[in-house]
C-alpha positions in Angstrom: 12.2 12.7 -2.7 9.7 14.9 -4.5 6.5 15.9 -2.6 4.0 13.2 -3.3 6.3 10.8 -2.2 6.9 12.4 1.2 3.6 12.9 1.6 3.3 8.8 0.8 5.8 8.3 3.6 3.6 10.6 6.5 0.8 8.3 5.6 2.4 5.2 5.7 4.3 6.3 9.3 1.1 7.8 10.5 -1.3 4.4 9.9 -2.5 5.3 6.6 -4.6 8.3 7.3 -3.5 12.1 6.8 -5.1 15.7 6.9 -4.1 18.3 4.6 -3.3 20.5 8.5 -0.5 17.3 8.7 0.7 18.5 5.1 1.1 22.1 5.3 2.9 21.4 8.8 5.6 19.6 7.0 5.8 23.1 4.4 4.0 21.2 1.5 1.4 22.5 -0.6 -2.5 21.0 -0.8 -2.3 20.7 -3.9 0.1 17.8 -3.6 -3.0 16.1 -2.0 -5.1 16.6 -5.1 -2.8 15.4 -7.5 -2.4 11.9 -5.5 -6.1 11.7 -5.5 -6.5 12.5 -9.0 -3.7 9.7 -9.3 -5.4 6.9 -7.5 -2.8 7.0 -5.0 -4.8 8.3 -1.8 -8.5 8.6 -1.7 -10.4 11.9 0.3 -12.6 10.6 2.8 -14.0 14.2 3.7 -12.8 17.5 3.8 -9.2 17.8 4.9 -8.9 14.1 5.5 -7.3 11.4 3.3 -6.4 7.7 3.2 -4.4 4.9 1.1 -6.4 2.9 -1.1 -7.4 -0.4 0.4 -7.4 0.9 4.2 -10.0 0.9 6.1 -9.0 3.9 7.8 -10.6 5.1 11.6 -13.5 4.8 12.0 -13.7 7.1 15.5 -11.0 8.9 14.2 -13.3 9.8 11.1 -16.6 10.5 12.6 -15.2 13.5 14.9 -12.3 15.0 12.5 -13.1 18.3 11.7 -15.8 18.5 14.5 -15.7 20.0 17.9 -17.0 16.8 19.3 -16.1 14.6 22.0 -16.8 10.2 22.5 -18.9 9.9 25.9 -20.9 8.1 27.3 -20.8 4.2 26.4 -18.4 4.6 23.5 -15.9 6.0 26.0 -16.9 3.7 28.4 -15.9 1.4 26.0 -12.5 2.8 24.9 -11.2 3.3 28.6 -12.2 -0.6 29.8 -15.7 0.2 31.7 -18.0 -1.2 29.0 -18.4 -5.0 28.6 -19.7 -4.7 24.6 -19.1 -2.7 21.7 -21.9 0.4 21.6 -23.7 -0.4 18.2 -24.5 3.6 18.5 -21.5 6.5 18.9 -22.6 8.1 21.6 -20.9 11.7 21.2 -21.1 15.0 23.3 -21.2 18.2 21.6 -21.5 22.2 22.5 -24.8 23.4 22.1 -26.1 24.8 19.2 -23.7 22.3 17.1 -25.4 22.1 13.8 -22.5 20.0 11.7 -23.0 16.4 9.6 -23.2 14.2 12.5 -26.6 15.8 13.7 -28.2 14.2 10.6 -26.5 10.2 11.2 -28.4 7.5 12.2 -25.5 5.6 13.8 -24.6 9.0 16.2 -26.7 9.9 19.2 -25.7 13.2 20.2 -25.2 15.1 23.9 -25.4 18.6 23.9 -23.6 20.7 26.6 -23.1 24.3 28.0 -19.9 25.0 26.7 -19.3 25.7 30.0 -18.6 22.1 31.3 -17.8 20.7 27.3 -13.7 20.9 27.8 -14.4 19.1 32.1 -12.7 15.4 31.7 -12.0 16.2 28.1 -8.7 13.4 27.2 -6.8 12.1 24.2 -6.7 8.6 23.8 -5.3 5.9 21.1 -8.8 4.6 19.2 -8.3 1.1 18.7 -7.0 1.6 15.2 -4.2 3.8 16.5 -5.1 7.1 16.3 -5.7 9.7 18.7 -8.7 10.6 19.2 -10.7 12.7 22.4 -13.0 11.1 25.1 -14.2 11.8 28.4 -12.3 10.4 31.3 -14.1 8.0 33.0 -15.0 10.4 36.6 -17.1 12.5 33.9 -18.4 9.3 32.1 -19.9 7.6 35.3 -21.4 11.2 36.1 -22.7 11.3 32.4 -23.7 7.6 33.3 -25.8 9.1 36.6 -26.9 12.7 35.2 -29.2 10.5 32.5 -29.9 7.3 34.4 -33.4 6.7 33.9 -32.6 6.9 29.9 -29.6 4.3 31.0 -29.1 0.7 31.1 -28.6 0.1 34.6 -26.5 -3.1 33.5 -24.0 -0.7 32.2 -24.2 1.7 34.6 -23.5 -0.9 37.2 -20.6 -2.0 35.3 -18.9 0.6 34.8 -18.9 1.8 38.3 -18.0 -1.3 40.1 -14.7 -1.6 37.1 -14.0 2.1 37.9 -14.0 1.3 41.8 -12.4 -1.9 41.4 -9.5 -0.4 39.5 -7.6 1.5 42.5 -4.8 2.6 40.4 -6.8 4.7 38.1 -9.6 5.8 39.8 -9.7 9.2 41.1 -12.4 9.3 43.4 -11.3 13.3 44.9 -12.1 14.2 40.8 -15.2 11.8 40.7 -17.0 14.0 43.7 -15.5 17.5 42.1 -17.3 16.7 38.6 -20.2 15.3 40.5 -21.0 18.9 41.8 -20.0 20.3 38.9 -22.5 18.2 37.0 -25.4 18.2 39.5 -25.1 14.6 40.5 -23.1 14.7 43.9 -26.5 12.9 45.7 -26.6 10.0 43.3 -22.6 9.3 43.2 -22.8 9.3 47.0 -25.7 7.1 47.1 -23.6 4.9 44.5 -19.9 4.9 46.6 -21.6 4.1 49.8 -23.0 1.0 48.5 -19.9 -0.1 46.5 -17.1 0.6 48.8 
């Protein structure tokens, strides 16, 4: 099997997307990648990223390759169950200072962080095309949720804190109340749990 074609077969095992970091880990050249493009046989859908023709490719998995950017708020909401509708917006948390490509998209609303508190909650998840992908855990969503809550619908802030408190298995309320003073909102989660539970 020459190169091209093993680099066909990562694709194919790894649901249609690649990076050239994915390449060089497997001891094959870039160059390889260019020569499939050239060839019709992949297309580049930014730097360092490439798919097979006729896929639609990730979509979440797109937006924060190559970025040091994180899914919060309701798009994580959304990906870990707390979120009743799709967010027509990517709501996405970055270091601040961040200067990259998703500053200037209409579709993104950006949170900016002291580095500081960017890694607290930080998980990898399956996107709902299958690749992995980083979000917040859902004790650093709801505190997200609370920290902003006049900017937030209250609908989904009520939501997703009666789902989180209703789902005992995977709620960790000890976390929750750590985040909640490392975040400045220990008054308003209290306020919240003493009503809910």
């Amino acid at each position: 099997m020459n190169k091209e074609e093993q680099i066909l077969n990562l694709i194919k095992v790894n649901n249609g997307i690649i990076t050239t970091k994915e390449v060089c880990k497997h001891g094959i050249n870039s160059v390889f990648l260019t020569r499939l493009v050239k060839a019709g046989k992949i297309e580049r859908v930014k730097n360092g990223l490439y798919i097979l023709p006729n896929t639609w490719g990730d979509e979440y998995f797109n937006l924060i390759y190559g970025n040091n950017a994180t899914f919060s708020h309701d798009t994580a909401l959304y990906f870990l169950g707390l979120c009743e509708t799709v967010p027509s917006i990517y709501h996405i948390t970055v270091c601040r200072g961040y200067n990259g490509k998703l500053k200037h998209m209409d579709n993104v609303k950006l949170h900016f962080v002291k580095k500081e508190i960017f890694e607290l909650g930080k998980i990898e998840i399956k996107s709902p095309q299958g690749q992995i992908i980083t979000c917040y855990n859902a004790e650093r969503c709801i505190c997200d949720l609370l920290k902003n809550k006049e900017k937030e619908d209250l609908e989904t802030v009520k939501y997703a804190i009666t789902e989180y408190l209703r789902n005992k298995q995977n709620r960790d309320l000890p976390k929750l109340v750590e985040y909640s003073k490392k975040l400045n909102v220990e008054d308003e989660v209290n306020r919240y749990l003493e009503v809910l539970m």
